[in-house]
DRENGU-201592 format. One record per residue (C-alpha): x, y, z; residue in three letters; residue number from 0. Coordinates in steps of 0.001 Angstrom, whole numbers. Example, Ala and Ser with C-alpha at 12.3 -4.5 7.8 and 13.67 -1.06 7.14 Angstrom:
2
<px:12300 | py:-4500 | pz:7800 | lummi:ALA | fiti:0>
<px:13670 | py:-1060 | pz:7140 | lummi:SER | fiti:1>
//
This chain:
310
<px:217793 | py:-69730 | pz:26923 | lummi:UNK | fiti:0>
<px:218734 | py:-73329 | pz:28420 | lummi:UNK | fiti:1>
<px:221879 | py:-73502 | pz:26064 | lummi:UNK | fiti:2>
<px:222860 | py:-69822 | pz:27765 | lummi:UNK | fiti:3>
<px:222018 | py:-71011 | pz:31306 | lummi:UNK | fiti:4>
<px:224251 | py:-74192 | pz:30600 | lummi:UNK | fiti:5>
<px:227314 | py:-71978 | pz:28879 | lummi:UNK | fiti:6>
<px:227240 | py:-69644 | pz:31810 | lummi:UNK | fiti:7>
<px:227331 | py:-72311 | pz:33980 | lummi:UNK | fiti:8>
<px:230372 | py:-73524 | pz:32073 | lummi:UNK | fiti:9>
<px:232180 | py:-70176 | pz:32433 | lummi:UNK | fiti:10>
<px:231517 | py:-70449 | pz:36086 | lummi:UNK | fiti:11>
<px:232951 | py:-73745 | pz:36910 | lummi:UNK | fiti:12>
<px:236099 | py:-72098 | pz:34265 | lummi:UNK | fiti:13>
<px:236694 | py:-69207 | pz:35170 | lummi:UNK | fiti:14>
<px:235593 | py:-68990 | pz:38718 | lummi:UNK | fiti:15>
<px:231658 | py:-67980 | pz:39573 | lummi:UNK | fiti:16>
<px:232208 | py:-64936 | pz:41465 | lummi:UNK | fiti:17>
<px:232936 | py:-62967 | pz:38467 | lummi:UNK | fiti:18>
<px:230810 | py:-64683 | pz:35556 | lummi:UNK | fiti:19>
<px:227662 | py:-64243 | pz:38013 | lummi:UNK | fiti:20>
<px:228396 | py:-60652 | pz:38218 | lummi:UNK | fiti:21>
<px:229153 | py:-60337 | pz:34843 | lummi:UNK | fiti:22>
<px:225769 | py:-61934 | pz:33737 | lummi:UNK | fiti:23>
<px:223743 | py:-59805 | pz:36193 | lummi:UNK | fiti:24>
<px:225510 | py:-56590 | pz:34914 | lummi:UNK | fiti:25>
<px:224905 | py:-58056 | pz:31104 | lummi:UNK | fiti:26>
<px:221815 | py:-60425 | pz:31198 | lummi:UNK | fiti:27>
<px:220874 | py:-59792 | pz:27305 | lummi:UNK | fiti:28>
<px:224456 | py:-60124 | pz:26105 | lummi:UNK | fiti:29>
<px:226067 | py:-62551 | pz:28358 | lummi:UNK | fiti:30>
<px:228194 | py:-65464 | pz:27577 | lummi:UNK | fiti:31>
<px:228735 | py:-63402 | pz:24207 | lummi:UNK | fiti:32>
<px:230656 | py:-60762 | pz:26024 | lummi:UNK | fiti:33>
<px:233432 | py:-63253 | pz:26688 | lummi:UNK | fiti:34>
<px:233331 | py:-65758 | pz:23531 | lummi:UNK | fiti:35>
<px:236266 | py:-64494 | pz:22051 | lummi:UNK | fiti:36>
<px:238114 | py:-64332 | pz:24329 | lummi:UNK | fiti:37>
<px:237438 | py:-67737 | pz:25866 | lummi:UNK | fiti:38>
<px:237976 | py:-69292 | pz:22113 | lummi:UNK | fiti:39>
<px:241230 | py:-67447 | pz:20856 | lummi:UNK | fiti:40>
<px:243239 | py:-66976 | pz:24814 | lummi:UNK | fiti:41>
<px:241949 | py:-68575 | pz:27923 | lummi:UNK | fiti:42>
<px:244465 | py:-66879 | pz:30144 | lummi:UNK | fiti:43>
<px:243463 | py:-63807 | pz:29081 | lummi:UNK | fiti:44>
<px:240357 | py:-64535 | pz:29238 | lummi:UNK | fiti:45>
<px:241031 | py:-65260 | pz:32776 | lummi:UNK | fiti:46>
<px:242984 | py:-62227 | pz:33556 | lummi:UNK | fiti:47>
<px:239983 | py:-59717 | pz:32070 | lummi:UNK | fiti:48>
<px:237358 | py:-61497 | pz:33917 | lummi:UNK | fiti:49>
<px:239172 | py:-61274 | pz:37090 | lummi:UNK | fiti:50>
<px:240744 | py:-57612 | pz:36503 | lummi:UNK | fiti:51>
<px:236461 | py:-56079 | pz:35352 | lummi:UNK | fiti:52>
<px:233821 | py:-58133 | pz:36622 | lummi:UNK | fiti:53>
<px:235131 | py:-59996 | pz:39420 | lummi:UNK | fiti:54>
<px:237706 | py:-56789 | pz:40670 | lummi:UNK | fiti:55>
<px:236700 | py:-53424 | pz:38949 | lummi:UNK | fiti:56>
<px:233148 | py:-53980 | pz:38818 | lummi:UNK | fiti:57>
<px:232317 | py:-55467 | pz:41941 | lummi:UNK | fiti:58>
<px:234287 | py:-52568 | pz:43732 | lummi:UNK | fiti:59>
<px:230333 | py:-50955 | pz:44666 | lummi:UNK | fiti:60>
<px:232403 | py:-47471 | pz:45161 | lummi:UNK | fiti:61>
<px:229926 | py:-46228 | pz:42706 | lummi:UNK | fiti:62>
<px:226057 | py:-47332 | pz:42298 | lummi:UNK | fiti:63>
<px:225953 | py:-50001 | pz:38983 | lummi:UNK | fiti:64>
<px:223687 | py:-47020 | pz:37856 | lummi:UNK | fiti:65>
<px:225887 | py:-44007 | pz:38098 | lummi:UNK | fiti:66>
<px:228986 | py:-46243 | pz:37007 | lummi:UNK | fiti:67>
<px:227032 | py:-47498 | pz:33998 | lummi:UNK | fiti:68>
<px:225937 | py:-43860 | pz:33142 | lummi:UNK | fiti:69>
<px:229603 | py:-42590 | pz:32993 | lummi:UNK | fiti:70>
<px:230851 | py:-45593 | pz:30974 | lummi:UNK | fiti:71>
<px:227802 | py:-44707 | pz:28090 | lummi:UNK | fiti:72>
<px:229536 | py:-41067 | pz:28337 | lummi:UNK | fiti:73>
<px:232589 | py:-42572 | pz:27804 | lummi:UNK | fiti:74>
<px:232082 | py:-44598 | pz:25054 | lummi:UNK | fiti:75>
<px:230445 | py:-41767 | pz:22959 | lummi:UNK | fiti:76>
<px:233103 | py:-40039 | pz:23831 | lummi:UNK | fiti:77>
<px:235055 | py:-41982 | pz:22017 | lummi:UNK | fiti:78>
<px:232803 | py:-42914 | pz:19209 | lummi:UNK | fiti:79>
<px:233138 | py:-46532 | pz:20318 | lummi:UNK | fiti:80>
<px:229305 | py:-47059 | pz:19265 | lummi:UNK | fiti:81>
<px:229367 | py:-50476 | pz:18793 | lummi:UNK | fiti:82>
<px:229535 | py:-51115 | pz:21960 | lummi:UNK | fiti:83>
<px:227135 | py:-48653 | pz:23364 | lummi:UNK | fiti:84>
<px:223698 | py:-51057 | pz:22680 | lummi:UNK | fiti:85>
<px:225662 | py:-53186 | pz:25536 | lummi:UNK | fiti:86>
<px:226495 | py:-50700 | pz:27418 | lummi:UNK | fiti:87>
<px:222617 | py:-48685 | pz:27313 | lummi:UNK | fiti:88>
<px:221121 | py:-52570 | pz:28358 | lummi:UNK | fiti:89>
<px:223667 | py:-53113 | pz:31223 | lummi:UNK | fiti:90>
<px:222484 | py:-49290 | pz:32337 | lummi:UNK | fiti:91>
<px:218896 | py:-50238 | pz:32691 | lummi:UNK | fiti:92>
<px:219441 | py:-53424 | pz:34571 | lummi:UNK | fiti:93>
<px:221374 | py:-51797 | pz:37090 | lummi:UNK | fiti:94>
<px:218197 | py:-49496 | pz:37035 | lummi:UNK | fiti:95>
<px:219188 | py:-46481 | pz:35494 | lummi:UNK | fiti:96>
<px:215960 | py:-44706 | pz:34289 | lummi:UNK | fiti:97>
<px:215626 | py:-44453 | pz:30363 | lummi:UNK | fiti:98>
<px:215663 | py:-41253 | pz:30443 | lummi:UNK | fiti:99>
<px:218460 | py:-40307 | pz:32543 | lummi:UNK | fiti:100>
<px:220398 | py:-43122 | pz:29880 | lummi:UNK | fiti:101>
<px:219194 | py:-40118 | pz:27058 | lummi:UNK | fiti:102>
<px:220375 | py:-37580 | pz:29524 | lummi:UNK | fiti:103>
<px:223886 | py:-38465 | pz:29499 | lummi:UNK | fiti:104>
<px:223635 | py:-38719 | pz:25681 | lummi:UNK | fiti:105>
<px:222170 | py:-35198 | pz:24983 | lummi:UNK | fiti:106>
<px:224742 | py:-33532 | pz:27714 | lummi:UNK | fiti:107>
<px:227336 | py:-34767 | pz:25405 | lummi:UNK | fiti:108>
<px:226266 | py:-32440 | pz:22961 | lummi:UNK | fiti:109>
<px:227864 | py:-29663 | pz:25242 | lummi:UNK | fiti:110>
<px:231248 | py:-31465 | pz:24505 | lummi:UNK | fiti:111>
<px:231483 | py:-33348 | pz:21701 | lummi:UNK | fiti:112>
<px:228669 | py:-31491 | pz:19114 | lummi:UNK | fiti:113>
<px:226250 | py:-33251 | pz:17792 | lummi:UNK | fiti:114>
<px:227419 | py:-35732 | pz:15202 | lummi:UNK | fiti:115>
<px:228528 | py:-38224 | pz:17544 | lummi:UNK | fiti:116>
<px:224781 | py:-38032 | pz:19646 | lummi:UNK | fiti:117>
<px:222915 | py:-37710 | pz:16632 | lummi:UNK | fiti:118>
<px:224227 | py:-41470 | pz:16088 | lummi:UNK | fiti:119>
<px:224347 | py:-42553 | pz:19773 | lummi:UNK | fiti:120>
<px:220390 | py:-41004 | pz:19913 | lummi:UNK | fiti:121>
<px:219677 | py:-42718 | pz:17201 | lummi:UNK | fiti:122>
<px:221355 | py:-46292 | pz:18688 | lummi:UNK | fiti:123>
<px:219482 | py:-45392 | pz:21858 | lummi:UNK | fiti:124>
<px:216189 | py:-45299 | pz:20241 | lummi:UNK | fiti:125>
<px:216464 | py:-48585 | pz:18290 | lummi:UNK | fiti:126>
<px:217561 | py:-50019 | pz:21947 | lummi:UNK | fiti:127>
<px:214780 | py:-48797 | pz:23912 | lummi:UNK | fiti:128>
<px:212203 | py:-49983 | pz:21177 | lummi:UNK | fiti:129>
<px:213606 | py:-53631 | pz:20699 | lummi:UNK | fiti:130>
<px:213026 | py:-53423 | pz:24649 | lummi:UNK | fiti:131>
<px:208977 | py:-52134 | pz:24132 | lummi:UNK | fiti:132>
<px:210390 | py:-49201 | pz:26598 | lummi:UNK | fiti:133>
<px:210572 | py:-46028 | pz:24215 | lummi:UNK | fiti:134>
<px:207278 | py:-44917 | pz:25440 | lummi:UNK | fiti:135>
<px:209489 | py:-43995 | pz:28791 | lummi:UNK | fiti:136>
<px:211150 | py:-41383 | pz:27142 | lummi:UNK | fiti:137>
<px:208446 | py:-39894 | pz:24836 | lummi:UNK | fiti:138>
<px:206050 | py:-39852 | pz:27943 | lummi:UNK | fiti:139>
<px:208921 | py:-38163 | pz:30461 | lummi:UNK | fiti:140>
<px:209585 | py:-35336 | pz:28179 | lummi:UNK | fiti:141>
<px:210426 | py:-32190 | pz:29906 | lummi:UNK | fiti:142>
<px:207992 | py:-29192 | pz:29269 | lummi:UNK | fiti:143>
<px:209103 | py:-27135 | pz:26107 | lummi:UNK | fiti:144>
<px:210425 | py:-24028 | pz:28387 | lummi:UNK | fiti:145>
<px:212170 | py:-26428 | pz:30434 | lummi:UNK | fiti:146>
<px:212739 | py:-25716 | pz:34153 | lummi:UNK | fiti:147>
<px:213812 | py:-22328 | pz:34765 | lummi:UNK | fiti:148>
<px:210066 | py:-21408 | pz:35354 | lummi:UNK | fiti:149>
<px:210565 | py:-22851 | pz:38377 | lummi:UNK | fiti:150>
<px:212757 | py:-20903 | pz:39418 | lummi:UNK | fiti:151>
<px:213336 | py:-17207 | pz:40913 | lummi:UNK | fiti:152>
<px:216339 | py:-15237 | pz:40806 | lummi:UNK | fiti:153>
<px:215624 | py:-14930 | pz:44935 | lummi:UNK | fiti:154>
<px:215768 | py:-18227 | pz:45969 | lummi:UNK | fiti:155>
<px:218892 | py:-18810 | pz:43253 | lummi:UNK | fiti:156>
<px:220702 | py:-15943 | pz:44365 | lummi:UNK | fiti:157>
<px:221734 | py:-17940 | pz:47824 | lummi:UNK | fiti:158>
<px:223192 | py:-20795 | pz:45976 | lummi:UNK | fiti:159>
<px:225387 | py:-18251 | pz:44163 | lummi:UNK | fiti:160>
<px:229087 | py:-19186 | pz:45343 | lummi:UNK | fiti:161>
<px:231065 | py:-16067 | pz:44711 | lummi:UNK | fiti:162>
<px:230509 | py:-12544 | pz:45929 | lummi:UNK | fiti:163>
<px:230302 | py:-9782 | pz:44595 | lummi:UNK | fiti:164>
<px:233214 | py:-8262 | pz:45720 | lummi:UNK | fiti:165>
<px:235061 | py:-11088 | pz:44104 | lummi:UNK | fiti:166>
<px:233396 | py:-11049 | pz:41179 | lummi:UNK | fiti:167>
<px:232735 | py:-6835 | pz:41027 | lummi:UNK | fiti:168>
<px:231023 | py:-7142 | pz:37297 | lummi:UNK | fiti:169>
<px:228329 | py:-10399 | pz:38460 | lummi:UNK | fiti:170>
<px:225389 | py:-7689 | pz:38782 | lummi:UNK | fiti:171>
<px:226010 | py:-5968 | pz:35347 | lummi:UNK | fiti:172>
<px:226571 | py:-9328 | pz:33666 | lummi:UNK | fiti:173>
<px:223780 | py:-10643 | pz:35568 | lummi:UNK | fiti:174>
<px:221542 | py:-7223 | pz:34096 | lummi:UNK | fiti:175>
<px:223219 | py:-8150 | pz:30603 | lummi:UNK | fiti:176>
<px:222281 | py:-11820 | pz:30232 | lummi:UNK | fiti:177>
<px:219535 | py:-12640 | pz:32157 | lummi:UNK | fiti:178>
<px:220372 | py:-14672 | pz:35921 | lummi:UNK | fiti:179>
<px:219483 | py:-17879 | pz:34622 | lummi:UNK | fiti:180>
<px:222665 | py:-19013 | pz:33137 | lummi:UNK | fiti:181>
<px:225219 | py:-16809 | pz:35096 | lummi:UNK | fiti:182>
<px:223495 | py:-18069 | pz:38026 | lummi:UNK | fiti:183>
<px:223949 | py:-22263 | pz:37426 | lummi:UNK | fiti:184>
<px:227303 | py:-21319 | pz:36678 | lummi:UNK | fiti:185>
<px:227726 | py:-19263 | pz:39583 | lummi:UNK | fiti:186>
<px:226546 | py:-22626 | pz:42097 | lummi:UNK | fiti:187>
<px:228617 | py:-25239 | pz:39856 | lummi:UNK | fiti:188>
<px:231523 | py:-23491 | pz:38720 | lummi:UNK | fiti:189>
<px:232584 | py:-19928 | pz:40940 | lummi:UNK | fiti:190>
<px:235972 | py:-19788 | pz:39343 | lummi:UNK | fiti:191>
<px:235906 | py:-21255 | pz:36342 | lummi:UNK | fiti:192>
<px:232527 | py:-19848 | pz:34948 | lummi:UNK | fiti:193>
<px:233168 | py:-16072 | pz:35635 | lummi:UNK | fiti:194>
<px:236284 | py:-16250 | pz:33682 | lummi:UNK | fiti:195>
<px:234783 | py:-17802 | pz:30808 | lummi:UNK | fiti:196>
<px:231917 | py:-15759 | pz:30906 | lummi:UNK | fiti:197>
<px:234432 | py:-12479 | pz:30982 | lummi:UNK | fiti:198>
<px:236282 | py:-13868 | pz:28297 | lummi:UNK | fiti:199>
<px:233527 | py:-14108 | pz:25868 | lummi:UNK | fiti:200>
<px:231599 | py:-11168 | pz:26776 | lummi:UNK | fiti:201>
<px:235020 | py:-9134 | pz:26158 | lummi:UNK | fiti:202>
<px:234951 | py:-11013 | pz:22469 | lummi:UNK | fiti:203>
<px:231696 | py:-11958 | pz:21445 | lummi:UNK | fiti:204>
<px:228542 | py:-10754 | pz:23424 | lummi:UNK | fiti:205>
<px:225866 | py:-12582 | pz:20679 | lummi:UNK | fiti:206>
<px:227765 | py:-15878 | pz:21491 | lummi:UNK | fiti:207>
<px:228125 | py:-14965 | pz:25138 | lummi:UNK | fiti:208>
<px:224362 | py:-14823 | pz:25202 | lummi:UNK | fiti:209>
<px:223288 | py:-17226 | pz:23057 | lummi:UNK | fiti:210>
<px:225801 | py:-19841 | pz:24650 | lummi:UNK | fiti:211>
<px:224975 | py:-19079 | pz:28341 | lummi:UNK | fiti:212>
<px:221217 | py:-19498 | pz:27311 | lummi:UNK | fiti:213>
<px:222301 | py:-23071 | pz:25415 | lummi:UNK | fiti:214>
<px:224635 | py:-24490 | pz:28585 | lummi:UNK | fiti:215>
<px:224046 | py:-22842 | pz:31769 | lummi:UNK | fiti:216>
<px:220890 | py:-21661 | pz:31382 | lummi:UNK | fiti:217>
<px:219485 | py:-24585 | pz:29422 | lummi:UNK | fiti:218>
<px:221206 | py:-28323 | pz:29577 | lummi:UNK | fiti:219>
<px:222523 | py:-27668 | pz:33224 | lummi:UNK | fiti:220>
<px:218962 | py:-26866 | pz:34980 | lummi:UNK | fiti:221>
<px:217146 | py:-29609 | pz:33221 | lummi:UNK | fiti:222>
<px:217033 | py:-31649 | pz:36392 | lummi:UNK | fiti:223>
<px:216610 | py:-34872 | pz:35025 | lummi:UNK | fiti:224>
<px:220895 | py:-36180 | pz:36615 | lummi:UNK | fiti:225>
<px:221280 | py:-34862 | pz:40137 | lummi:UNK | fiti:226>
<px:224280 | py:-32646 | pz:39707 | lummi:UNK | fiti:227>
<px:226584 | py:-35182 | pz:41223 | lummi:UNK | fiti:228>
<px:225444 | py:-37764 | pz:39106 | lummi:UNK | fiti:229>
<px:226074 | py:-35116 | pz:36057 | lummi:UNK | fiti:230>
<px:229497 | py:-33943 | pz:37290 | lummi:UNK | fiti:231>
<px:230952 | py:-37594 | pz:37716 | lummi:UNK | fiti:232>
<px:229339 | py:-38832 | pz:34209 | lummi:UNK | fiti:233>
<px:231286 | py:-35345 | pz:32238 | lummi:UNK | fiti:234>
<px:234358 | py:-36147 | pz:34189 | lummi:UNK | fiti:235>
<px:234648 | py:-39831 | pz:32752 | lummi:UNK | fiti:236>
<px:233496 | py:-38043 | pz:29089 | lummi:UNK | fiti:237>
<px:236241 | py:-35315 | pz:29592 | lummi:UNK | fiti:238>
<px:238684 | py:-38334 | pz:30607 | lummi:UNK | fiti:239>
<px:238477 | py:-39833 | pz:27492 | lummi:UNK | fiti:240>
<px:238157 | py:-36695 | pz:25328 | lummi:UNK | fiti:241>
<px:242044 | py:-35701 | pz:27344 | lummi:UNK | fiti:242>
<px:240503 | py:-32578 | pz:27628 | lummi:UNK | fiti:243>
<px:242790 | py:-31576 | pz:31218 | lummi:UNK | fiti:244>
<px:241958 | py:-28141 | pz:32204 | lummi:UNK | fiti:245>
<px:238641 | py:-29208 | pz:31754 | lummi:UNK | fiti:246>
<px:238307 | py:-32467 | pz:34128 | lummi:UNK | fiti:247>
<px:240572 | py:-30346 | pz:36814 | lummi:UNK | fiti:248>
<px:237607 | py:-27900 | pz:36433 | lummi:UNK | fiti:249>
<px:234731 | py:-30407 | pz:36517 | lummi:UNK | fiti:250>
<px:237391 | py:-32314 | pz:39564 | lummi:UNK | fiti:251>
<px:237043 | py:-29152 | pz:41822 | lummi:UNK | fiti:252>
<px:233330 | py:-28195 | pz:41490 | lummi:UNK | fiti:253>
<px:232437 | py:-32138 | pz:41684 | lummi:UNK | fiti:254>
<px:233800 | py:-31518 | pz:45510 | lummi:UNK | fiti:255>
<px:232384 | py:-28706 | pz:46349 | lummi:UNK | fiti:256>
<px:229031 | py:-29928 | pz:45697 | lummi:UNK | fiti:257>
<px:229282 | py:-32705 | pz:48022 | lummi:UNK | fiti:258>
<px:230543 | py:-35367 | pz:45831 | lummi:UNK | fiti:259>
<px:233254 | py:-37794 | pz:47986 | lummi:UNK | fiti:260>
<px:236470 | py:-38015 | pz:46825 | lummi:UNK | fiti:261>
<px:236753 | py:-41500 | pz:46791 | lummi:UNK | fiti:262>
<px:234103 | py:-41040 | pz:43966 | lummi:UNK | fiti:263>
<px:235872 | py:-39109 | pz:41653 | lummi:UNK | fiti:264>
<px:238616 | py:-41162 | pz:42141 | lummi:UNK | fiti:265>
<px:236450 | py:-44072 | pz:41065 | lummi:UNK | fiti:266>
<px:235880 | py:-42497 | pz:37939 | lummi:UNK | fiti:267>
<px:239303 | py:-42379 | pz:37447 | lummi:UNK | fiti:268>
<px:240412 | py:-45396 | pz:38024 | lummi:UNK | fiti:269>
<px:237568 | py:-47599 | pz:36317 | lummi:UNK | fiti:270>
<px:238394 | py:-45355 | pz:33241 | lummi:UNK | fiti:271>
<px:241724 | py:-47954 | pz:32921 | lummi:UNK | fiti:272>
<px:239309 | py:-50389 | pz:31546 | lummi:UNK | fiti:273>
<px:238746 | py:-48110 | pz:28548 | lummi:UNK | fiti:274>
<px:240890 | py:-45963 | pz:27713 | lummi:UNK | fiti:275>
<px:244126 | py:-47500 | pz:29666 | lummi:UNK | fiti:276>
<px:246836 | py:-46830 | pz:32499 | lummi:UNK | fiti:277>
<px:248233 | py:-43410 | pz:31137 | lummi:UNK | fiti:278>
<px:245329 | py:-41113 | pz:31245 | lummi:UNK | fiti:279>
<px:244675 | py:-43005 | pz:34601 | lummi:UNK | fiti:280>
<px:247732 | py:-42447 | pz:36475 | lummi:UNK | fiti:281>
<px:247780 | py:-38793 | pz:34931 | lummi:UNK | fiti:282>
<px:244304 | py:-37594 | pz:36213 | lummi:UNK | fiti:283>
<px:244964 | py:-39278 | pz:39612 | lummi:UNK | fiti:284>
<px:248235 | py:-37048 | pz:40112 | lummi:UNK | fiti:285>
<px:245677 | py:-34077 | pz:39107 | lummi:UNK | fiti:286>
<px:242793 | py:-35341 | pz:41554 | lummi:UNK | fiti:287>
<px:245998 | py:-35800 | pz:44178 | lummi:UNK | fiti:288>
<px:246834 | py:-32079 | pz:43361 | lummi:UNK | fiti:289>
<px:243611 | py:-30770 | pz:44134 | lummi:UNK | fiti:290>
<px:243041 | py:-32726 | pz:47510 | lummi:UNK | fiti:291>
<px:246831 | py:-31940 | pz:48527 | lummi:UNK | fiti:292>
<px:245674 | py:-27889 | pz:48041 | lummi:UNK | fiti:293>
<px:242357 | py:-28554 | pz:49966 | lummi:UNK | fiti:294>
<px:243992 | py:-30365 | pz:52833 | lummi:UNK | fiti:295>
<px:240791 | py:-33112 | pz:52063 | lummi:UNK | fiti:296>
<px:244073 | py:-36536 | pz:51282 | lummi:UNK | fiti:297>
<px:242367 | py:-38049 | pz:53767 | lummi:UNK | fiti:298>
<px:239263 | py:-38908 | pz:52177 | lummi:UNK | fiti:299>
<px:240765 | py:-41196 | pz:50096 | lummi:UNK | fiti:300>
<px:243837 | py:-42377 | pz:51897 | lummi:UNK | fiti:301>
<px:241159 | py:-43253 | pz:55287 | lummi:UNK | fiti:302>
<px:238660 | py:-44415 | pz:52870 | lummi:UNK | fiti:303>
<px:240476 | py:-47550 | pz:50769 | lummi:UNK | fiti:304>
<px:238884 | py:-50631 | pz:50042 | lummi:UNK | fiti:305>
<px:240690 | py:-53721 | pz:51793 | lummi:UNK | fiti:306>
<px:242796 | py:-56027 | pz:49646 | lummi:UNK | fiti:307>
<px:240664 | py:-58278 | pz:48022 | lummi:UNK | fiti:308>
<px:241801 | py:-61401 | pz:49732 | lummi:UNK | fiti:309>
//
């Protein structure tokens, strides 16, 4: 411990404090070791990282270190980067993310990637949260068996609903068809997007229709354990990285319309550059840029910038 306090103290008087204090508060269990390399095979860019992620990205405070932290573990399952998702779960619960909202982000994936890449990334989590005597947070949080929907009625759900009838003419029979539990979280998330899907595979496949609405909409969305801002941002960075388009302009649009501020889905975007590079970035920002444009909403991000950071 006294050799790390003296290296990082090194670093500091190197590399400037600002950014190697940040960097050890967002990394204490794997801090100096984040920068070794670097430091030992190219100073200058040693320099130029440091400056560009902990002492510039990362100290941004757009996003909470927990929700920003949550949508980089999405992100690097997403990518099957695994070796560095130990890291990344540690630097999550010292920004204090909750164990179990960590899992969260790693079962949701399922919904996008399948499950080989969780099974592993589950399996790194739990060997994570043991080393750190906190697994008993997770197997004491567990959700009941039937989940939430038992709490609640099609009533009180019915008002969150975000498309009428008479622009969706088929929502009661479907509704009838499939039980309201799944139509009806994808009816408050996703009022374009989800009736067309759901018309599409009822049309084709009305086992999968069911069985899927029970599995997405009607099961991993209502868990509860993200707040559905929290969830949209995370699947935005995992969709990101994935290059999945349609799918982030989807997730873009019903992120806003729950109440989520532009200026944090643009945060998403651009801390993605740090993994997974300028391209993707610049393209989703033109998409995110499309979307305000059409809403008349440019202003929350063009009246909401960040001053230069000198």
């Amino acid at each position: 411990m006294a050799d790390s306090k003296k290296r990082v103290e090194e670093l500091k008087q190197k590399y400037g404090a600002s950014a190697i204090d940040n960097a050890a508060q967002l990394n204490p269990d794997d801090f100096p070791e984040l920068l070794e390399w670097r430091d030992e095979l190219d100073q200058h860019y040693a320099k130029l990282w440091t400056d560009w992620t902990y002492g510039g990205m990362w100290q941004r405070r757009v996003l909470e270190d927990r929700v920003r932290m949550l949508v980089v573990i999405g992100q690097c399952i997403g990518m099957d980067e695994l070796g560095e998702l130990p890291t990344h779960i540690r630097s999550a619960l010292a920004s204090g993310a909750k164990p179990r909202e960590v899992f969260e982000v790693i079962l949701q994936l399922t919904v996008y990637i399948g499950y080989q890449r969780v099974n592993r990334a589950a399996r790194i989590f739990r060997e994570v949260l043991s080393a750190a005597g906190r697994l008993d947070e997770i197997t004491k949080t567990q959700l009941p068996i039937e989940g939430r929907n038992t709490e609640r009625t099609l009533e009180t759900d019915r008002k969150t609903w975000k498309i009428s009838e008479a622009e969706f003419p088929r929502r009661e029979e479907l509704v009838k068809k499939y039980s309201w539990e799944g139509i009806g979280t994808g009816l408050r998330l996703q009022p374009t997007h989800h009736p067309q899907t759901l018309l599409l595979l009822d049309r084709i496949d009305q086992h999968f229709c069911k069985v899927w609405l029970d599995w997405v909409y009607g099961g991993m969305y209502t868990r509860q354990v993200l707040d559905d801002r929290t969830r949209e941002l995370v699947v935005i960075g995992e969709l990101m990285v994935l290059g999945e388009q349609a799918q982030i302009e989807n997730h873009m649009r019903a992120a806003l319309m729950i109440g989520t501020p532009a200026r944090h889905v643009l945060e998403v975007v651009l801390q993605s550059t740090i993994y997974i590079g300028m391209p993707s970035m610049t393209r989703n920002i033109r998409l995110l840029i499309g979307i305000l444009e059409e809403q008349k909403r440019m202003d929350e991000i063009t009246e909401t910038q960040l001053p230069l950071p000198f």
